[in-house]
C-alpha positions in Angstrom: 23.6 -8.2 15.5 23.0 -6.4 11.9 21.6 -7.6 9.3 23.4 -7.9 5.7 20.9 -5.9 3.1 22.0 -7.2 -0.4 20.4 -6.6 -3.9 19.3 -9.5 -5.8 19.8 -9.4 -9.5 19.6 -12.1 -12.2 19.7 -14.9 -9.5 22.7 -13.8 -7.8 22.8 -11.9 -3.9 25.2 -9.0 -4.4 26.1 -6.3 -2.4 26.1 -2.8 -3.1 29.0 -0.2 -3.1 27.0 2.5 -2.9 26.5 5.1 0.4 25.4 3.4 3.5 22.0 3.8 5.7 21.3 2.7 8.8 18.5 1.1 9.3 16.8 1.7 13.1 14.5 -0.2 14.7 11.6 2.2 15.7 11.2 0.7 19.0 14.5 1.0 20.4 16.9 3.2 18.5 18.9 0.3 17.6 20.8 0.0 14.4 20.0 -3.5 12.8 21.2 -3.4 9.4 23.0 -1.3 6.9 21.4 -0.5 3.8 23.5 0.4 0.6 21.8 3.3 -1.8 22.4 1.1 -5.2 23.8 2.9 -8.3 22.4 4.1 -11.6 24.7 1.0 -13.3 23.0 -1.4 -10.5 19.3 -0.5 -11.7 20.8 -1.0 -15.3 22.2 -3.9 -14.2 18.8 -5.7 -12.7 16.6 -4.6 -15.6 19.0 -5.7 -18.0 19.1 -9.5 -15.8 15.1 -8.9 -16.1 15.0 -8.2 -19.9 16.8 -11.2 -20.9 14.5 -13.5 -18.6 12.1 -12.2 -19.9 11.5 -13.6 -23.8 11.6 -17.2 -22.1 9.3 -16.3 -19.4 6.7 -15.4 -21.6 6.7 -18.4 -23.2 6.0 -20.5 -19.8 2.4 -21.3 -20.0 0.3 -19.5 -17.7 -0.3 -22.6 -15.6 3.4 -23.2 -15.1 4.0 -20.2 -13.7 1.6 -20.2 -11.2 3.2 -23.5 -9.5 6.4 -20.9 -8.4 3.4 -19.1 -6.8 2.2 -22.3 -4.8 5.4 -22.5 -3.4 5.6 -19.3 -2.8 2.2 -19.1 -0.5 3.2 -22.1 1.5 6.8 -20.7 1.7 5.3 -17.6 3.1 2.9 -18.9 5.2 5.5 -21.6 7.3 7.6 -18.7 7.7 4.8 -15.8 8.7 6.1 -15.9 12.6 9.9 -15.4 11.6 8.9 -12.5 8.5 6.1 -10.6 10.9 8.8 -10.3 13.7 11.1 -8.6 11.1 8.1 -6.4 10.1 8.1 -5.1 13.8 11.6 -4.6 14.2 11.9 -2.6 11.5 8.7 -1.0 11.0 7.5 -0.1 14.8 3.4 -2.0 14.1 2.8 -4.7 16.6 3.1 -8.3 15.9 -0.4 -9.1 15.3 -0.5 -5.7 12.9 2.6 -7.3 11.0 0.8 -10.6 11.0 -2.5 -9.3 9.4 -0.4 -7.4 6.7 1.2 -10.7 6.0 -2.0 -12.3 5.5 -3.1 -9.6 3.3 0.0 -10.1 1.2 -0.5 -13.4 0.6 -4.3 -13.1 -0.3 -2.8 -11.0 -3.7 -0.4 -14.3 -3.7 -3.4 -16.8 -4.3 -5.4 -14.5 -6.5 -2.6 -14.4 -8.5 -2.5 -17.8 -8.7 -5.8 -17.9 -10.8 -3.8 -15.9 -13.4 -4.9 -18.8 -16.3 -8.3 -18.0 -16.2 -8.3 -13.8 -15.4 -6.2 -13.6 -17.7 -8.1 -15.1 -21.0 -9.5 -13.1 -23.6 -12.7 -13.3 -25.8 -13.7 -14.5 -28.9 -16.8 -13.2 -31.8 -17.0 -15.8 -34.5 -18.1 -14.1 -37.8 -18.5 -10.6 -37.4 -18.2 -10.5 -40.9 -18.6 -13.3 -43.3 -16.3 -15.8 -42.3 -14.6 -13.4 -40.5 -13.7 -14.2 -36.6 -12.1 -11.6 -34.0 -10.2 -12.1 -31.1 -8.7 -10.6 -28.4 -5.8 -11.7 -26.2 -3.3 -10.5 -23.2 0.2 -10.5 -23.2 2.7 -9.6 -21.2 4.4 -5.6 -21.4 8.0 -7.2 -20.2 10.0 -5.3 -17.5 8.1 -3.8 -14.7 9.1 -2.3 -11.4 7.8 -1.5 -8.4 8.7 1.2 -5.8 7.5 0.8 -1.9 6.9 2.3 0.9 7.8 1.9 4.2 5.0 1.3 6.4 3.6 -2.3 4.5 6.9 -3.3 4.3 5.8 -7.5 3.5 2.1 -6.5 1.9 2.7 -3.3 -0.7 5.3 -5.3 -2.6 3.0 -8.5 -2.8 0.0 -5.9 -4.3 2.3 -6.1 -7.6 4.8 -9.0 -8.0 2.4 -11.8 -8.2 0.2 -10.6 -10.8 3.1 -9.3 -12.9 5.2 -12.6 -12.9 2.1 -14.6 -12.9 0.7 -12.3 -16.4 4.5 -13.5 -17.9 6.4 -10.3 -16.9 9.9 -10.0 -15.2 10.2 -8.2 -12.3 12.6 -5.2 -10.3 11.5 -4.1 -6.8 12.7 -1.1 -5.0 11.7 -1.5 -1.5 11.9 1.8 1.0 15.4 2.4 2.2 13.6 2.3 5.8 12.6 -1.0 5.9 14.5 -3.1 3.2 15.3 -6.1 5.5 11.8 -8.1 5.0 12.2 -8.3 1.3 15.3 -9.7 2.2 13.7 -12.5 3.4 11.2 -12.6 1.7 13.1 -12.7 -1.6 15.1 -15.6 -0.1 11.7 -17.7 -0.3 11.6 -16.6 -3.9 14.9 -18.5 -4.5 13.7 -21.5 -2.8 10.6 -21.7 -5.1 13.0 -22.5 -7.9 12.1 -19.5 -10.2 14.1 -18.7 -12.9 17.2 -16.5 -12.7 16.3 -12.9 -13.3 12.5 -13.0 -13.3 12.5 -10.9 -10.1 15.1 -8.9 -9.4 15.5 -6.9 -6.0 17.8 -3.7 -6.0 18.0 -1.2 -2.5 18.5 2.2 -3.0 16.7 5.8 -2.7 16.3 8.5 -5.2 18.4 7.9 -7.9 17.8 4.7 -7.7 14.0 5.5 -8.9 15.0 8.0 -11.0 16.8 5.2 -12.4 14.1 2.7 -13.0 11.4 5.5 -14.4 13.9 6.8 -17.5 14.9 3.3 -18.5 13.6 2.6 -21.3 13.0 -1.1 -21.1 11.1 -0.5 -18.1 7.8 -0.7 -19.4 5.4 0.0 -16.4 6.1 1.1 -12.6 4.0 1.1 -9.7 4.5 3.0 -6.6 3.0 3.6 -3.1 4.4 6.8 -1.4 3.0 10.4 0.0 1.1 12.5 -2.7 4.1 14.6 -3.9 6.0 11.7 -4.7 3.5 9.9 -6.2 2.9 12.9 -8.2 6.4 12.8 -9.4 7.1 9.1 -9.8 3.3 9.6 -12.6 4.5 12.6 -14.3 8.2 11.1 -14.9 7.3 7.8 -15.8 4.7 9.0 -18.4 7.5 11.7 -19.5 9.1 8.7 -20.7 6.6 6.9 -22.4 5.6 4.5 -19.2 2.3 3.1 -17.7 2.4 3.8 -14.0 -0.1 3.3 -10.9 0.4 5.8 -8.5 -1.0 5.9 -4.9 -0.4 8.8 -3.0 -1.1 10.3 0.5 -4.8 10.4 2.1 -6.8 12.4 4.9 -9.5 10.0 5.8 -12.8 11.0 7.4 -15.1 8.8 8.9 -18.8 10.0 9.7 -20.6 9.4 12.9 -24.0 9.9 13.1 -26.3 10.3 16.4 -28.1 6.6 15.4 -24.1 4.8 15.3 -24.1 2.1 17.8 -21.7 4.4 19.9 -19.6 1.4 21.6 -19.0 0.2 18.4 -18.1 2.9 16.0 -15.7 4.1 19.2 -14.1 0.8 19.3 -13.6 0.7 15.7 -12.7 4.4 15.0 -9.9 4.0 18.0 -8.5 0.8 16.2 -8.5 2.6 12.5 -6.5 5.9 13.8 -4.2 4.7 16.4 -3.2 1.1 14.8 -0.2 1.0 13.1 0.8 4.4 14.6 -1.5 5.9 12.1 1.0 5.2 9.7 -0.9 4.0 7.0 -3.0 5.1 3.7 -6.5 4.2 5.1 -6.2 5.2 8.8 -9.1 7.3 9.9 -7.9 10.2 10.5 -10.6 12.9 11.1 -13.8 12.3 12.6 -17.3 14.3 11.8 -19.5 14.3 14.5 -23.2 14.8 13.3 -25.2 16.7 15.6 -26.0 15.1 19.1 -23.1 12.2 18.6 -20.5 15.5 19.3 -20.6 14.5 22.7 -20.9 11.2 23.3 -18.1 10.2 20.8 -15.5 12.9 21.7 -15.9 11.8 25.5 -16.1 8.2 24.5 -12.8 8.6 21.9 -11.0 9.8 24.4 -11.2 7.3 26.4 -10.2 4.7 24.3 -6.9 7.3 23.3 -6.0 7.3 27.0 -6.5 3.7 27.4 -4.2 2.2 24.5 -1.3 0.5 25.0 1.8 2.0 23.6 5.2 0.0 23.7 7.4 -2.5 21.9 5.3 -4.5 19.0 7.3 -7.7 20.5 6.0 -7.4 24.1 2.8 -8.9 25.8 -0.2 -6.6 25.7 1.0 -3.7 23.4 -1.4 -2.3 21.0 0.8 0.5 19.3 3.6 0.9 18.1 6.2 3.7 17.4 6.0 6.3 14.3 9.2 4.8 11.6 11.7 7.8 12.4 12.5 10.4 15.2 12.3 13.0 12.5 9.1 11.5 11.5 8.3 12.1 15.6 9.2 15.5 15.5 6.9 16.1 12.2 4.0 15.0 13.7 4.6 16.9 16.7 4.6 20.0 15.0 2.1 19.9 13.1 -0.2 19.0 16.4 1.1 22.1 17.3 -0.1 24.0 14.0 -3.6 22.5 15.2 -3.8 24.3 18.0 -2.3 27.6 16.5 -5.6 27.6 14.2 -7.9 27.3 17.3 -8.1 23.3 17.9 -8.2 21.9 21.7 -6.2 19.0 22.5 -8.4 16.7 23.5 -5.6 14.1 24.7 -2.1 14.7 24.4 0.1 12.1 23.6 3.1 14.5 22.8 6.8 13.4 24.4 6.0 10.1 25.3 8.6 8.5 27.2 8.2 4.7 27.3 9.6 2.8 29.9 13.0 0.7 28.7 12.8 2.3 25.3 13.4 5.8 26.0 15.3 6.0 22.8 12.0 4.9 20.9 10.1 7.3 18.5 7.2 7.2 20.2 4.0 9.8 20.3 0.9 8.0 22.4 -2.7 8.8 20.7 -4.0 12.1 20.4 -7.0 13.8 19.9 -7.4 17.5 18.9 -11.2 18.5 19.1 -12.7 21.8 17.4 -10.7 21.5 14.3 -11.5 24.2 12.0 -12.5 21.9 8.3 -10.9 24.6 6.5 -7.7 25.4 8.4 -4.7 23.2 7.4 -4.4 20.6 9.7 -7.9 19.3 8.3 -6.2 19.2 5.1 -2.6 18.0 5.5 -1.5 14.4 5.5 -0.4 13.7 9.4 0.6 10.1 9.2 1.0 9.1 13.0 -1.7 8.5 15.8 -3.4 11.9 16.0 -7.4 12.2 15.4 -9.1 15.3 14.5 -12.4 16.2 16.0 -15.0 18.1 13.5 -18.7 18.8 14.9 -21.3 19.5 12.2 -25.2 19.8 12.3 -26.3 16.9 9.6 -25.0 14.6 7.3 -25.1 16.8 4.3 -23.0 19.2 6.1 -20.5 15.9 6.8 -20.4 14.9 3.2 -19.6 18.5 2.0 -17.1 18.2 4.4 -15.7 15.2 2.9 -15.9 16.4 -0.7 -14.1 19.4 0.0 -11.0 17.7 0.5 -8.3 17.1 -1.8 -7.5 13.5 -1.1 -10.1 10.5 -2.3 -8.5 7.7 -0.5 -11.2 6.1 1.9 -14.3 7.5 3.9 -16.6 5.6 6.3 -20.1 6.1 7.9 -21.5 4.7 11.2 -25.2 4.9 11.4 -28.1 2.4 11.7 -29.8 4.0 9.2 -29.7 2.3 5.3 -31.0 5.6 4.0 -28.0 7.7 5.3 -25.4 4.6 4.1 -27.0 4.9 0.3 -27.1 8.3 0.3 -23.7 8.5 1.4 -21.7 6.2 -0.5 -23.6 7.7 -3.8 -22.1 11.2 -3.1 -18.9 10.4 -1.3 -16.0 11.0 -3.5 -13.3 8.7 -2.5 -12.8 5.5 -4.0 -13.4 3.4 -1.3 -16.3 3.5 1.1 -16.6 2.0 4.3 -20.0 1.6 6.5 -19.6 0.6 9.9 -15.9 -0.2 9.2 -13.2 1.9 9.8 -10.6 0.3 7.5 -12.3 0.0 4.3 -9.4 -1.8 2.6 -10.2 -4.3 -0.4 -9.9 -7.9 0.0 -7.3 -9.2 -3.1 -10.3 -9.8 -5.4 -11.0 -5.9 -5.4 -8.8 -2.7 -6.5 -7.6 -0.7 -4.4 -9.1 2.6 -5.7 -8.2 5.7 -4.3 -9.3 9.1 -6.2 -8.2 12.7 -6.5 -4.7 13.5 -4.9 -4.7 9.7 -3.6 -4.3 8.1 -6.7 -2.6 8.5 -10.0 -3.4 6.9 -13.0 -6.0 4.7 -14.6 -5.4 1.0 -12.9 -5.5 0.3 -9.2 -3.9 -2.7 -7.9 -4.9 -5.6 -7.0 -7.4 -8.1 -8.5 -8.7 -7.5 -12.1 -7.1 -4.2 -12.1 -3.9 -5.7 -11.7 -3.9 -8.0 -14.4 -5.1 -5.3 -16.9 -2.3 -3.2 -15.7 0.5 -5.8 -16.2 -0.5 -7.2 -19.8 -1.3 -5.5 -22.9 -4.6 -6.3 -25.2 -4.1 -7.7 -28.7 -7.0 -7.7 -30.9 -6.5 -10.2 -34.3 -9.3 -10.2 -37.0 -8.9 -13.3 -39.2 -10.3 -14.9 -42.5 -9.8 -18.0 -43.8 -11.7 -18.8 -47.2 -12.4 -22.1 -48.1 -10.5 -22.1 -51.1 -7.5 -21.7 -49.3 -7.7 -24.9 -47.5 -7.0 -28.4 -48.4 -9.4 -30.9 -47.7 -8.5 -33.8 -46.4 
């Protein structure tokens, strides 16, 4: 049975008249909803509901806004079975993948609910005779978010928590791929009681962004996407006079030194570049072998590639999942082949897998190309699926070098016993976030989620602290008040 994918704009479910989508699940080829591509007058529509919730939204007190959020966790949180099965039908991960995103969602849900103290100000009484200075936040207005397809319940809760909670309103453009959990998620909204058009949730694909970055009560837009789009969504946002948080694509090393506790640092290195189909911003997906560990961890690796369970996220025992489209399938396939064009082995092949029951299923099992030349392309491009690429290299300068040379400043991780080696490597590493002896080094809610170079455009991460800077601008007030001006009492 499909699923009805509507818009949600100034309080009201609406559907769109725009071209229709199909929306697959991963798995097994079926179509389970029909998504409508939502018009330029549809955006207009949404921000418009959005702009005139706005001046009354502002004027909530912090504290009161926060209690929609309360709800909003415990909505979230009774329904987490019913939202991470519709994470797995229409985005391929496993159900306990689609559970721990959940739970990462709704950690940026109860950070947010501390918005009345992160967001207060500062005060300096008498810089000047009888002169005080102050500065305060307040909200930018309109913002809008545009999300990707591989966090389809956690990218979207990165941004509209803190920006309702900091007194903004609220338009979110899901991916076209996956629109169905925000469905449902945005039906929990509406049970929270929050006011008509303070969030507003419109379906749609390019023009629909195009729409939201060139309208000009939009005031700030942040987006999760590969690098070029991210690159694009920056540059046309600040065209038009727009703050925007941009993260793009990633190629994530991770270091293993000859002193990593090798059971460990396999187990863990297997579970960062084959979980979630490799499909997602942090996912190791190169590994530098330093010196002596060549051998052990490529024969150990492989193992674990050869031993994972690839299947349906829904049944018993599976531990990955399908890539999101069969032309996302046949990307990845090719460019496995461009690997070995440039000299690389393949270590384990997990090309034109055929799973039992779901032979209709985009599915590619883990694979492993060893010998990777660093400066040949397929060290350098963005795979996104389940595919780990094997560099050797004599010490761990060589290995940070390595990682410096690339383009991308996502994530990077180390495995040694050694404290030396960590310092020295998270000092030089130039990515944004560091991991030792963890292969997913993704921030708790408390933390941004900083990416550098190609991975990240703009100034704000999000997440935490960063967020609330992002969503509110500062207003500095200098005042004096001489005596004389006062009646006494």
């Amino acid at each position: 049975m499909e699923t009805a994918v509507h818009n949600f704009i100034g309080g009201d479910w609406a559907g769109s008249k725009g071209e229709q989508l199909p929306v697959k699940n991963p798995a097994t080829g079926e179509v389970i909803a029909q998504v409508a591509l939502s018009s330029r007058d549809e955006v207009n529509q949404a921000v418009s509901q959005a702009r005139d919730a706005w001046p009354e939204w502002r004027r909530t007190p912090a504290g009161d806004r926060t209690q929609y959020l309360f709800k909003l966790k415990q909505l979230l949180e009774d329904n987490l079975d019913q939202l991470a099965r519709s994470i797995t039908n229409e985005c391929g991960k496993t159900l306990s993948e689609a559970v721990g995103e959940l739970r990462r969602g709704i950690e940026n849900v109860e950070v947010a609910c501390g918005i009345p103290m992160l967001m207060q100000g500062y005060t300096s009484e008498d810089i000047a005779g009888g002169i005080d200075e102050l500065m305060i936040r307040q909200p930018l207005g309109v913002v809008a978010a545009i999300t990707p397809f591989n966090f389809p319940g956690m990218i979207p809760l990165w941004f509209l928590p803190y920006a309702i909670a900091c007194g903004n309103t609220f338009v979110l453009k899901p991916s076209e791929k996956v629109p169905i959990t925000m469905q449902r998620v945005f039906r929990l909204i509406e049970q929270t009681g929050l006011p008509r058009g303070v969030v507003n949730l419109v379906n749609g694909a390019k023009e629909t962004v195009d729409a939201l970055l060139e309208h000009p009560a939009v005031r700030a837009v942040s987006f999760v996407g590969s690098t070029p789009v991210a690159r694009y969504v920056y540059s046309k946002a600040a065209a038009n006079g727009k703050r925007a948080q941009c993260q793009g694509g990633a190629k994530n090393p991770v270091i293993i030194l000859p002193d990593a506790e090798m059971d460990l640092a396999t187990q863990i290195v297997a579970d960062s570049a084959f979980g979630c189909a490799g499909q997602r911003c942090l996912a190791s997906s190169v590994a530098i072998a330093v010196g002596d560990a060549g051998r052990v961890f490529s024969d150990a690796i492989a193992g674990a590639a050869k031993a994972r369970v690839v299947g349906y996220g829904l049944d018993s025992g599976v531990q990955m999942g399908p890539v999101i489209s069969s032309e996302s399938k046949t990307r990845v396939e090719k460019l496995v082949d461009v690997g070995i064009k440039e000299g690389a082995r393949v270590l384990v092949d997990g090309r034109h897998a055929r799973i039992a029951g779901y032979e209709r299923g985009n599915f590619i099992r883990p694979t492993i190309l060893s010998g990777v030349d660093p400066e040949g392309e397929i060290a350098k491009t963005e795979i996104f699926g389940p595919v780990l690429s094997l560099i050797e290299v004599k010490d761990v300068d060589e290995a940070i070098q390595v990682v410096n040379r690339s383009s991308y400043g996502n994530q990077a991780c180390l495995f040694t016993r050694s404290g030396a080696a960590a310092r020295k490597f998270r000092y030089e590493a130039q990515v944004g976030n560091i991991g030792i002896n963890v292969g997913v080094a993704a921030p708790i809610a408390f933390f941004p989620f900083s990416g550098w170079k190609s991975s990240f455009f703009g100034d704000l991460h999000g997440q935490g602290r960063d967020a609330v800077e992002f969503y509110t601008d500062k207003k500095v007030i200098v005042e004096r008040w001489p005596k004389e001006w006062s009646r006494v009492f």
